[in-house]
Z-matrix of the N, CA and C atoms (Angstrom, degrees):
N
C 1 1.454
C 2 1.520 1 107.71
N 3 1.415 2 116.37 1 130.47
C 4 1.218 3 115.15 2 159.80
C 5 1.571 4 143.53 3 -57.79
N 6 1.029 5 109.08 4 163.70
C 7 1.710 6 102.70 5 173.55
C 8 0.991 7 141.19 6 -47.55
N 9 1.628 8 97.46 7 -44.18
C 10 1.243 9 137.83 8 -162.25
C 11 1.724 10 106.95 9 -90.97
N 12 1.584 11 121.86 10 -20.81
C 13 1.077 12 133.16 11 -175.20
C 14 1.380 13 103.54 12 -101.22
N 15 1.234 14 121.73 13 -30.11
C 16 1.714 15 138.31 14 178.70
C 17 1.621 16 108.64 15 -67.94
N 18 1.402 17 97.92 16 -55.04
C 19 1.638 18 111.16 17 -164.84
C 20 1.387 19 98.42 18 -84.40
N 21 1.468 20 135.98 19 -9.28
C 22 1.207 21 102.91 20 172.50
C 23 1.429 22 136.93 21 -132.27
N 24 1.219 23 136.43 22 164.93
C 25 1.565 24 138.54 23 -137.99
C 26 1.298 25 113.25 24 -41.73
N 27 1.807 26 139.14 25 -177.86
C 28 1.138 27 112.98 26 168.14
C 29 1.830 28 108.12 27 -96.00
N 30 1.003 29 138.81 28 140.86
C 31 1.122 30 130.93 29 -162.23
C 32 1.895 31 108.60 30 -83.63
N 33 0.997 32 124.37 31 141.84
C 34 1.884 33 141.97 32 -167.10
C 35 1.636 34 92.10 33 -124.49
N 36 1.267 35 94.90 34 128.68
C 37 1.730 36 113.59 35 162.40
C 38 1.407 37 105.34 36 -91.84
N 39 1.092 38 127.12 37 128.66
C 40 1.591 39 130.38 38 159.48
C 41 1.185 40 97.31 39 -94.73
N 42 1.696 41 110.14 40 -168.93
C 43 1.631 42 116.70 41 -153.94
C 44 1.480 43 92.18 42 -109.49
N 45 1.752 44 123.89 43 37.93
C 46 1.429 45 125.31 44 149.37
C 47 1.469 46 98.12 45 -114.32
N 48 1.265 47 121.84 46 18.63
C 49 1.299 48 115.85 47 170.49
C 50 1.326 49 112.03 48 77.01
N 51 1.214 50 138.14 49 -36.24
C 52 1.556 51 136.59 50 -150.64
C 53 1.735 52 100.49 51 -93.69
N 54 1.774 53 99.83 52 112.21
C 55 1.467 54 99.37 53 164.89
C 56 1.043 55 138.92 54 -32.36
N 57 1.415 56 145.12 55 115.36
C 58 1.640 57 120.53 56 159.47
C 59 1.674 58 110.44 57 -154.25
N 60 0.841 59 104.90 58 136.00
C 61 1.740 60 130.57 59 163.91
C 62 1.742 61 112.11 60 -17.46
N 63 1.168 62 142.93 61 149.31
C 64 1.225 63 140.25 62 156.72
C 65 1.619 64 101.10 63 -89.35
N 66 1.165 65 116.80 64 -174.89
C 67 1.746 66 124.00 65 -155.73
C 68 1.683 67 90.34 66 -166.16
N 69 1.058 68 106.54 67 118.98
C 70 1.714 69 114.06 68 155.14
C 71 1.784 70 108.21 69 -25.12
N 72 1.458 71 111.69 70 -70.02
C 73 1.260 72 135.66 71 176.24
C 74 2.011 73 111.83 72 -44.16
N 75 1.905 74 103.93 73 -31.95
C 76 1.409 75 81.66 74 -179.72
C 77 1.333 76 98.41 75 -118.13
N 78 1.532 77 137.95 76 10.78
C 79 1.607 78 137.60 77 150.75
C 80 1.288 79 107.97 78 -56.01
N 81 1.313 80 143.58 79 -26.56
C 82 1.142 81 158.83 80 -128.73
C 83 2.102 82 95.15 81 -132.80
N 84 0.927 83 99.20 82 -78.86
C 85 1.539 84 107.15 83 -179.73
C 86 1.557 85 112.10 84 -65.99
N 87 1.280 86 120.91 85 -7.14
C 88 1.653 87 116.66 86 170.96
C 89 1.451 88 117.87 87 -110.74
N 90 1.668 89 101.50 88 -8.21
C 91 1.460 90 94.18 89 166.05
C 92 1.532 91 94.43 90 -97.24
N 93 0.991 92 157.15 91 24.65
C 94 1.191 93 152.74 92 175.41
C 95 1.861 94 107.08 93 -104.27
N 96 1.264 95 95.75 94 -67.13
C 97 1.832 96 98.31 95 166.41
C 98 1.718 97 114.19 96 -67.19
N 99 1.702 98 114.83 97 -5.85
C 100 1.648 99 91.64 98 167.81
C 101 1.617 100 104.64 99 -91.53
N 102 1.341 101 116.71 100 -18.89
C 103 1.870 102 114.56 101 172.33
C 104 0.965 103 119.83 102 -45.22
N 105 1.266 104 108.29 103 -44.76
C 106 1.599 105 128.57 104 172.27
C 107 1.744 106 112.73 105 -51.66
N 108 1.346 107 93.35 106 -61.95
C 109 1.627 108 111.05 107 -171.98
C 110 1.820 109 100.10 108 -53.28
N 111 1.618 110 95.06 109 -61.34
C 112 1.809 111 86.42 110 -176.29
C 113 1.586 112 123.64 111 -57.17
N 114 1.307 113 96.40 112 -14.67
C 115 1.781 114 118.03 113 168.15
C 116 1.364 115 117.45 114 -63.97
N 117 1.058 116 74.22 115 -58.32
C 118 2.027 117 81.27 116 174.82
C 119 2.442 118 103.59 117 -79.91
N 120 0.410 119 112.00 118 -16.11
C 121 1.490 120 122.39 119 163.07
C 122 1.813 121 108.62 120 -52.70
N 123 1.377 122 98.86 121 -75.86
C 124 1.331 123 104.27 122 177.11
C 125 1.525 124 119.75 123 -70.76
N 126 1.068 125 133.24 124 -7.59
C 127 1.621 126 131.94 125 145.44
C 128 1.464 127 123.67 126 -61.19
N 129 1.166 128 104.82 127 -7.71
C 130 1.886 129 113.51 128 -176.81
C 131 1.496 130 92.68 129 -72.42
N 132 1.666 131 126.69 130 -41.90
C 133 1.596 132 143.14 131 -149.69
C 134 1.559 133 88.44 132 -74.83
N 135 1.767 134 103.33 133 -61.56
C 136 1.468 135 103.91 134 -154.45
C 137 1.503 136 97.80 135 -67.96
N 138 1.886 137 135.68 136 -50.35
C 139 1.318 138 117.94 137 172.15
C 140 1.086 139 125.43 138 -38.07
N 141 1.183 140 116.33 139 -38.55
C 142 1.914 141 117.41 140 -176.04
C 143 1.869 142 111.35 141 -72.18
N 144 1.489 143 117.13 142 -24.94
C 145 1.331 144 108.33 143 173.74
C 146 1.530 145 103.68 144 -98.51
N 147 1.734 146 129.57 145 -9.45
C 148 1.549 147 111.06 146 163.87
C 149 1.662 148 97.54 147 -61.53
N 150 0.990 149 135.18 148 -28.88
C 151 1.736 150 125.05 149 -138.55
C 152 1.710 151 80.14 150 -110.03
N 153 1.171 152 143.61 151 -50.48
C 154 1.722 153 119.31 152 169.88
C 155 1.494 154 111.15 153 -64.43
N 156 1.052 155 122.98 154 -14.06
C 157 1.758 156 128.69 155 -177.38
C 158 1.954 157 80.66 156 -75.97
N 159 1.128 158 116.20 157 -80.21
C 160 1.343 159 124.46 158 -150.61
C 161 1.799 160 105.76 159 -57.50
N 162 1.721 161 114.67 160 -43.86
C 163 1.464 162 123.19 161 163.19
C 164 1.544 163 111.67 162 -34.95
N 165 1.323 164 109.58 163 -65.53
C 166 1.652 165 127.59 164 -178.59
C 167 1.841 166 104.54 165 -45.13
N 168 1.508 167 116.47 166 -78.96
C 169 1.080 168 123.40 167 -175.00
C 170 1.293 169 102.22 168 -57.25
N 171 1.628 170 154.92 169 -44.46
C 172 1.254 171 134.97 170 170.22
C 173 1.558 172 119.27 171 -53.55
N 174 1.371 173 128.82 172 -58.78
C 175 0.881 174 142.61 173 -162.28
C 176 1.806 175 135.34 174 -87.51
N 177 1.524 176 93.20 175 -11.80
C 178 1.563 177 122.36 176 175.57
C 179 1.197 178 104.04 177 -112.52
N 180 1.704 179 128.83 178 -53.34
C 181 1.407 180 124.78 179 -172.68
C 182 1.278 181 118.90 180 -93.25
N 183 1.910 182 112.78 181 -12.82
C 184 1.316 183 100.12 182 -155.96
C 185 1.222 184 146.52 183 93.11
N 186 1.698 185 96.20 184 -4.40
C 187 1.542 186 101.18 185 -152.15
C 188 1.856 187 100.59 186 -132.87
N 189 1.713 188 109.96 187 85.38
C 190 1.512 189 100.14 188 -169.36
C 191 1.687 190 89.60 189 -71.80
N 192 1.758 191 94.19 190 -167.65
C 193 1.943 192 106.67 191 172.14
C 194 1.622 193 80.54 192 -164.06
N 195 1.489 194 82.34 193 135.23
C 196 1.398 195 105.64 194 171.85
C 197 1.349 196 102.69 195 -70.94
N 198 1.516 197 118.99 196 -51.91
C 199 1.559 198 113.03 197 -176.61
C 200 1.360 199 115.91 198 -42.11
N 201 1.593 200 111.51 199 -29.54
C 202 1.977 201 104.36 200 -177.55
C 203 1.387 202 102.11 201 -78.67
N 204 1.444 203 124.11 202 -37.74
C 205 1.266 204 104.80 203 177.22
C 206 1.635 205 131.85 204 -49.96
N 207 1.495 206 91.63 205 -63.54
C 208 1.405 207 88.63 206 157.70
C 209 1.571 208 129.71 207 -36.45
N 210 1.354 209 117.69 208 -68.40
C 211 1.418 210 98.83 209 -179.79
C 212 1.367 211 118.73 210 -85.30
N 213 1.471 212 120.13 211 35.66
C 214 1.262 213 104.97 212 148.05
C 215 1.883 214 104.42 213 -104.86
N 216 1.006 215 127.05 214 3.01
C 217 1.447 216 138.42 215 -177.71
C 218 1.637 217 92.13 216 -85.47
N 219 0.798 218 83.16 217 -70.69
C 220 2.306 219 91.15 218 172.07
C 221 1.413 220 111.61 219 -42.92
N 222 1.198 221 125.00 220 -60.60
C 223 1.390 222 124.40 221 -164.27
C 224 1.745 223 103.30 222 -61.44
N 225 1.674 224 98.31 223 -46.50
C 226 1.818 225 91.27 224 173.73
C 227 1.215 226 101.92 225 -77.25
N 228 1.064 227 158.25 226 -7.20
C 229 1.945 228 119.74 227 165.46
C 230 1.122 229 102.60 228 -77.51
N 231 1.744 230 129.46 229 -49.42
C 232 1.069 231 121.93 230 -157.02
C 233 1.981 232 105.51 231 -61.65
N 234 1.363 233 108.30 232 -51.76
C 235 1.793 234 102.19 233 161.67
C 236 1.746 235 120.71 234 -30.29
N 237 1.420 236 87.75 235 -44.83
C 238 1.630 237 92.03 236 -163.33
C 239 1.547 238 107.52 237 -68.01
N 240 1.648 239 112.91 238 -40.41
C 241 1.251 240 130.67 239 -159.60
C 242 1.764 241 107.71 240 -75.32
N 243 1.092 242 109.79 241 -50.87
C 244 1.899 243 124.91 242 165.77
C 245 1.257 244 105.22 243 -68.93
N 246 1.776 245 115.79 244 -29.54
C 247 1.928 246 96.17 245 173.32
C 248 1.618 247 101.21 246 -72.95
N 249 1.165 248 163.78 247 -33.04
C 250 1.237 249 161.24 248 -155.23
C 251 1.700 250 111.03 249 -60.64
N 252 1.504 251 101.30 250 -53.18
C 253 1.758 252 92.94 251 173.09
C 254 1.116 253 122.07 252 -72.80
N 255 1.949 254 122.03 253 -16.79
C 256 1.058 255 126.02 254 -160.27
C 257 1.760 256 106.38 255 -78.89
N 258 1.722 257 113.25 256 -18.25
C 259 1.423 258 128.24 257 -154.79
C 260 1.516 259 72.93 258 -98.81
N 261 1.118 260 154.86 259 -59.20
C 262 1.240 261 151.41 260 -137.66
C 263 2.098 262 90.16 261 -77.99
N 264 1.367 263 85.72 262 -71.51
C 265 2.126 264 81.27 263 176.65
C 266 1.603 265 116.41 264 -19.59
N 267 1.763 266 100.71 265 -71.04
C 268 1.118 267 142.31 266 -170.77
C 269 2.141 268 120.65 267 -40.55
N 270 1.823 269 78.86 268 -34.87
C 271 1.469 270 111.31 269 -167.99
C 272 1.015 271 105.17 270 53.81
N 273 1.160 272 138.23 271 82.92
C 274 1.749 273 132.37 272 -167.78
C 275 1.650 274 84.62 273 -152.07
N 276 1.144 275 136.78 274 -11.99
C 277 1.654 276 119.47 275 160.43
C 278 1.388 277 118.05 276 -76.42
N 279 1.487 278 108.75 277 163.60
C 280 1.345 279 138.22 278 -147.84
C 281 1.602 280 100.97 279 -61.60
N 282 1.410 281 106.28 280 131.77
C 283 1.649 282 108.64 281 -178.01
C 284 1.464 283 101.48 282 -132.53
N 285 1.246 284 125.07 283 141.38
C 286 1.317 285 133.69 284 158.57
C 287 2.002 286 116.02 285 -82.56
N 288 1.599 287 93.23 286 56.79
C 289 1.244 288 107.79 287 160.51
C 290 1.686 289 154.71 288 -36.34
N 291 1.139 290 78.48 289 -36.16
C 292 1.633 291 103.72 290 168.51
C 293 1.309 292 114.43 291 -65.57
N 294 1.430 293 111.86 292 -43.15
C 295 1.516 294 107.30 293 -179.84
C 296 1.484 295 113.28 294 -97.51
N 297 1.521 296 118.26 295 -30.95
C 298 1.248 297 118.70 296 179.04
C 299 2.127 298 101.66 297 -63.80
N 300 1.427 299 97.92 298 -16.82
C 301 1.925 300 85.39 299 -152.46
C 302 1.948 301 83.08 300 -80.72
N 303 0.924 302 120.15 301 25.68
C 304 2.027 303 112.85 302 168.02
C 305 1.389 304 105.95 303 -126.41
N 306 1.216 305 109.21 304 17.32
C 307 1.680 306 93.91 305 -169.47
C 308 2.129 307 89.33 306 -129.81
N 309 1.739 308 100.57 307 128.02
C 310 1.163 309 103.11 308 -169.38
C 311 1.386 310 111.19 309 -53.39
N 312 1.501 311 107.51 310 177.25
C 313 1.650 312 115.15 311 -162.77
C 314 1.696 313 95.14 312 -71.90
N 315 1.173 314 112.28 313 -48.57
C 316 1.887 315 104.40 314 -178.36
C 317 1.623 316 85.38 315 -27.58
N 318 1.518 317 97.55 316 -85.20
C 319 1.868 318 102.87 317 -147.86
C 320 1.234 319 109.32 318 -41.08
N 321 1.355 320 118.66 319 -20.69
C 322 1.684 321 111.45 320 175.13
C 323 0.929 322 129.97 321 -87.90
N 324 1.339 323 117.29 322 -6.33
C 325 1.773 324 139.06 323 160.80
C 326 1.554 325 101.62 324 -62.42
N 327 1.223 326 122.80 325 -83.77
C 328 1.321 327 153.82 326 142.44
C 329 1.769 328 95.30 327 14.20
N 330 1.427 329 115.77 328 -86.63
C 331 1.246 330 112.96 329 -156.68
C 332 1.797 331 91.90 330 -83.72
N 333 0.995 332 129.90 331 -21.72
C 334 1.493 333 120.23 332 145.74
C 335 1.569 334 132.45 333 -17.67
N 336 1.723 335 87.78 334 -66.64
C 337 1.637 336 112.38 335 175.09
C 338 1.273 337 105.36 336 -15.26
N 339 1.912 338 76.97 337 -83.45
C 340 1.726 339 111.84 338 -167.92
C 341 1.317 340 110.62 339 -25.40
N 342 1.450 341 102.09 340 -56.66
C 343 1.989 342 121.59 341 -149.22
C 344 1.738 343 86.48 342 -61.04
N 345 1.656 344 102.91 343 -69.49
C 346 1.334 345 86.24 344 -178.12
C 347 1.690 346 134.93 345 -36.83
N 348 1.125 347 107.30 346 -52.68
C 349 1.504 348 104.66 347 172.06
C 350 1.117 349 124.66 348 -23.54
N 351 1.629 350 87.62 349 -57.06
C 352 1.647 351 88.81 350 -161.91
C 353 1.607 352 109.54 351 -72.71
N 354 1.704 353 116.61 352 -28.71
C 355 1.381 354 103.49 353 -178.75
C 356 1.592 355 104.68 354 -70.12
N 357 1.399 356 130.31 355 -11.90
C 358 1.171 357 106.01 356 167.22
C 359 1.273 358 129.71 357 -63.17
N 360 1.346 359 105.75 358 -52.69
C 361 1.724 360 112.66 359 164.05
C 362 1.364 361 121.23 360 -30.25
N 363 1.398 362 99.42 361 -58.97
C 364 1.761 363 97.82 362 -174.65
C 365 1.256 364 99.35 363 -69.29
N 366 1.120 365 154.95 364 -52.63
C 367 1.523 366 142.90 365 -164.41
C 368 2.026 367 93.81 366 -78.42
N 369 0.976 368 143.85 367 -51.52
C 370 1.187 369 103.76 368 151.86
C 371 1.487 370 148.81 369 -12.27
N 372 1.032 371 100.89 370 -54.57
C 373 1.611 372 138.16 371 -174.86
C 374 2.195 373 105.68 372 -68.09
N 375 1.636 374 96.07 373 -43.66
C 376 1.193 375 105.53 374 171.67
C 377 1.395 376 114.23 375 -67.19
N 378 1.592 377 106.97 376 -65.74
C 379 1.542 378 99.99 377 174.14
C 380 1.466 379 138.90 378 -71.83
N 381 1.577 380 103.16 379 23.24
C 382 1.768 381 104.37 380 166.51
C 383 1.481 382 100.48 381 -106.63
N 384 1.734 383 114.68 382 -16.00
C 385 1.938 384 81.39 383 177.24
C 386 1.790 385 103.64 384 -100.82
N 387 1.418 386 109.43 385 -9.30
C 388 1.137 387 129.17 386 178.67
C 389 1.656 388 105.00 387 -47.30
N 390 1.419 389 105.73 388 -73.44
C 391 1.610 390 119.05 389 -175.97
C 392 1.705 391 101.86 390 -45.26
N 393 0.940 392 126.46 391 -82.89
C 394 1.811 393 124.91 392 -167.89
C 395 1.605 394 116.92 393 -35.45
N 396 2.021 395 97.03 394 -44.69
C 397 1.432 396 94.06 395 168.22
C 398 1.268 397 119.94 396 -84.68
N 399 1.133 398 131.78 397 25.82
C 400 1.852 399 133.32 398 178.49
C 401 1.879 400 86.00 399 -108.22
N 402 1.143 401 108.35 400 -46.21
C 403 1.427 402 119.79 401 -160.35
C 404 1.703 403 100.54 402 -56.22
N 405 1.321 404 91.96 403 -67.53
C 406 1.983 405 113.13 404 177.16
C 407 1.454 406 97.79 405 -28.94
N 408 1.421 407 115.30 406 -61.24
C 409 1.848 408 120.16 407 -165.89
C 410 1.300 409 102.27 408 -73.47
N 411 1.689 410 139.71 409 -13.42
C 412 0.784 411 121.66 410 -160.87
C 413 2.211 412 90.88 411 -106.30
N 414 0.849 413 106.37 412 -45.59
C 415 1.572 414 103.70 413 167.20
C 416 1.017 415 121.79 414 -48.98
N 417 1.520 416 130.17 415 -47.07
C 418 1.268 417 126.21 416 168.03
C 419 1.693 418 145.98 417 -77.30
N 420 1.942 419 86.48 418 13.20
C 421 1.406 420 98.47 419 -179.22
C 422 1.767 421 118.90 420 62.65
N 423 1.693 422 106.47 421 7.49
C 424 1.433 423 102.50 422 167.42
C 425 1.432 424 129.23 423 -5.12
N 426 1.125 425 111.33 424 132.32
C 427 2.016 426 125.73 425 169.83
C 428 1.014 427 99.94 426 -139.68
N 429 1.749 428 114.76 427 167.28
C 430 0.935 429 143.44 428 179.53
C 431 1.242 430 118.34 429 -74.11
N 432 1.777 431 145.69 430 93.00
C 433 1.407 432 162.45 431 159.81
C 434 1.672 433 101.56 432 10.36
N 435 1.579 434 103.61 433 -40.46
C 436 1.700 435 106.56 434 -159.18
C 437 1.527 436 113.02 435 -98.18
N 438 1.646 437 115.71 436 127.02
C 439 1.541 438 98.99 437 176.67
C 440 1.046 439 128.45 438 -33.97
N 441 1.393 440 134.63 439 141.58
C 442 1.376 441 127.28 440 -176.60
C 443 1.532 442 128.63 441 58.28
N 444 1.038 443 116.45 442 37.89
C 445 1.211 444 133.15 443 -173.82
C 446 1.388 445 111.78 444 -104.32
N 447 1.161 446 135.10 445 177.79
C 448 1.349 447 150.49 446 164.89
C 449 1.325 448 120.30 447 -50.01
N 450 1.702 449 120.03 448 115.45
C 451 1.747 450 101.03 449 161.54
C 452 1.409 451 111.12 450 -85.02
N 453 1.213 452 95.67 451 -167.06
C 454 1.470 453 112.22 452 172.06
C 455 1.813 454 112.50 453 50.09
N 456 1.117 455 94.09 454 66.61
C 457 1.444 456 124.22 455 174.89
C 458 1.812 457 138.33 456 -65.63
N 459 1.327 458 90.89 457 -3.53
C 460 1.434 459 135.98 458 -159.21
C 461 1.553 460 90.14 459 -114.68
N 462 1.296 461 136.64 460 -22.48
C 463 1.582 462 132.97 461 -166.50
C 464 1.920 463 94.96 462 -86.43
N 465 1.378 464 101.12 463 -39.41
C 466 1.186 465 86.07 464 -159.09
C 467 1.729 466 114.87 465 -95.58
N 468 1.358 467 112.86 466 -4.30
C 469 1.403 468 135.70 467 148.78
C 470 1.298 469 123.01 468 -62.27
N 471 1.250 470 114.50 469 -9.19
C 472 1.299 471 120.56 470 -153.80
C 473 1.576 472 85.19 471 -100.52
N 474 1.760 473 120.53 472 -21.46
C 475 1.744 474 106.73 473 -151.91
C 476 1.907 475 77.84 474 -108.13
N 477 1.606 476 136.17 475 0.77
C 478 1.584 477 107.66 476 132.08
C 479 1.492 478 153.08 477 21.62
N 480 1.719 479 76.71 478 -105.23
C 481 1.713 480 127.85 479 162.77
C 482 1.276 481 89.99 480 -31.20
N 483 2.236 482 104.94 481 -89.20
C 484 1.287 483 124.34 482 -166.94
C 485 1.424 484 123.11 483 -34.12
N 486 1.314 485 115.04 484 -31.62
C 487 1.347 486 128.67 485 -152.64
C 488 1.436 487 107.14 486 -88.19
N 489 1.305 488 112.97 487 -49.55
C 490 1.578 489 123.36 488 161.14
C 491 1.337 490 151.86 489 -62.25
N 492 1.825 491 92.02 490 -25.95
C 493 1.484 492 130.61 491 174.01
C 494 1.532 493 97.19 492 -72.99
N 495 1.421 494 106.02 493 -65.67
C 496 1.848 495 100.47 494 168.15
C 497 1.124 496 121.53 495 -44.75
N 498 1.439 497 121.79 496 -51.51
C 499 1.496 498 105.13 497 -179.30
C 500 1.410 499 130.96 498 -65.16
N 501 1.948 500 111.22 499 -40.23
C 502 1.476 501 115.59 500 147.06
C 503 1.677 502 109.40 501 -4.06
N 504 1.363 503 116.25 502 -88.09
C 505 1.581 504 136.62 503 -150.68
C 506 1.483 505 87.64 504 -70.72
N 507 1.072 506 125.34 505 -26.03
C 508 1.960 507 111.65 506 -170.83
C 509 1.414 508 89.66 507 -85.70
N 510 1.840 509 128.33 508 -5.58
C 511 1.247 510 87.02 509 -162.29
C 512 1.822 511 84.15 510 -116.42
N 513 1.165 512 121.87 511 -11.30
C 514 1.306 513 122.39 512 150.30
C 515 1.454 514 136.42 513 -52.48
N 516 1.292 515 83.36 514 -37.60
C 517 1.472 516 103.20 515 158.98
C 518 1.666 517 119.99 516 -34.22
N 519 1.635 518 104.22 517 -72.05
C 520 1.250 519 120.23 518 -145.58
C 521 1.683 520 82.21 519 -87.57
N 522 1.043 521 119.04 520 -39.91
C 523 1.654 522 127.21 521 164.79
C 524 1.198 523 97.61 522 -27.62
N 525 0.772 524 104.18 523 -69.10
C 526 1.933 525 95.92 524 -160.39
C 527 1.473 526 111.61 525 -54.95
N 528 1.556 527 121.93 526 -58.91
C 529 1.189 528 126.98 527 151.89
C 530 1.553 529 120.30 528 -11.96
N 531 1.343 530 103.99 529 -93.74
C 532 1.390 531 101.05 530 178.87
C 533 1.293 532 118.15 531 -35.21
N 534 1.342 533 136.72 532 -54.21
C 535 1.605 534 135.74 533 -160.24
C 536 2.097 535 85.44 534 -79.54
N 537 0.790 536 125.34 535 -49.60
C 538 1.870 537 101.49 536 172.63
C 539 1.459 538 117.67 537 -43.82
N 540 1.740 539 108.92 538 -38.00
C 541 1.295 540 95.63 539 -166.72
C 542 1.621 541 111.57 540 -81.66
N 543 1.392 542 100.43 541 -12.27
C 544 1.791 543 114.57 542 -177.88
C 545 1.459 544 92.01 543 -79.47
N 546 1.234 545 123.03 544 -81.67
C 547 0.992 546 127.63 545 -179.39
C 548 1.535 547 144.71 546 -24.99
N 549 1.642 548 83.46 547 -59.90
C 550 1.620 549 108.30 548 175.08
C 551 1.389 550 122.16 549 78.88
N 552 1.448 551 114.29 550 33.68
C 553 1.294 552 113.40 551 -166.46
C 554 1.651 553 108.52 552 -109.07
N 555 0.938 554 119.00 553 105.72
C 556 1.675 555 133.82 554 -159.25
C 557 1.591 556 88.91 555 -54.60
N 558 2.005 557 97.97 556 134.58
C 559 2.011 558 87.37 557 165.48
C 560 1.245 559 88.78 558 -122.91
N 561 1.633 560 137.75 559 1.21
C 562 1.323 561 121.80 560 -163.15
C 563 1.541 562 111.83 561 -71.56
């Protein structure tokens, strides 16, 4: 047996198929972006009783509120925005399977790599214009344009940042992974 087969992790298929190693660095960083995820999980409950709260009071009393609209508009990005790293952990986002499922596990490490990279970049890319404009709303005490609307306008800009920063680490995460399993360099 080789060194390289000795020294390194045992490799786990997730449900994209592609072997790879766990990492101190991503046991650590995927229970961190799934807190999030089960976080954003249980906001699915509370949006669904603002929107029968808000159904009821429009439609029985008469009586809409812009403020529920709004935070039921808020509650789904912010779900949507914290579910994004959680699908990346999870591996449950969109794969072009069909073609990846004939091409051996190297090449799927490999074009893994890449992919990751690049979503790092772009979520990089998110959280530098992201941060100034979370910042801007947050200095200026941002509100909501519409009577009766939402303050603090800056809260929900703020999950952006959050949203990208998580995915960053999910995708560092899996980064790390992959380059052990390319690599083979034991971190356990």
């Amino acid at each position: 047996m080789n060194n390289r087969t000795h020294n390194a992790a045992p490799l786990e298929a997730g449900p994209s198929g592609i072997a790879l190693p766990t990492t101190p660095f991503s046991r650590i960083a995927d229970r961190i972006v799934t807190w999030f995820g089960e976080f954003a999980s249980a906001l699915w409950l509370v949006l669904v009783v603002v929107i029968v709260i808000q159904v009821i009071a429009r439609y029985v009393f008469g009586k809409g509120s812009i403020m529920m609209e709004e935070l039921q508009w808020h509650l789904y990005a912010i779900g949507f925005m914290l579910g994004i790293s959680f699908t990346e952990v999870k591996e449950r986002n969109v794969r072009i399977d069909v073609v990846a499922e004939r091409f051996s596990q190297r090449t799927r490490q490999w074009i893994e790599l890449f992919g990751l990279a690049g979503l790092l970049t772009f979520s990089s890319v998110i959280i530098w214009y992201a941060a100034p404009f979370f910042w801007s709303s947050y200095q200026l005490n941002e509100v909501s344009a519409a009577p009766g609307g939402l303050p603090y306008r800056w809260v929900i800009k703020s999950f952006l940042v959050t949203a990208f920063v998580l995915l960053a680490l999910a995708a560092i995460s899996r980064l790390t992974r992959v380059w052990v399993a390319l690599f083979g360099r034991d971190t356990h």
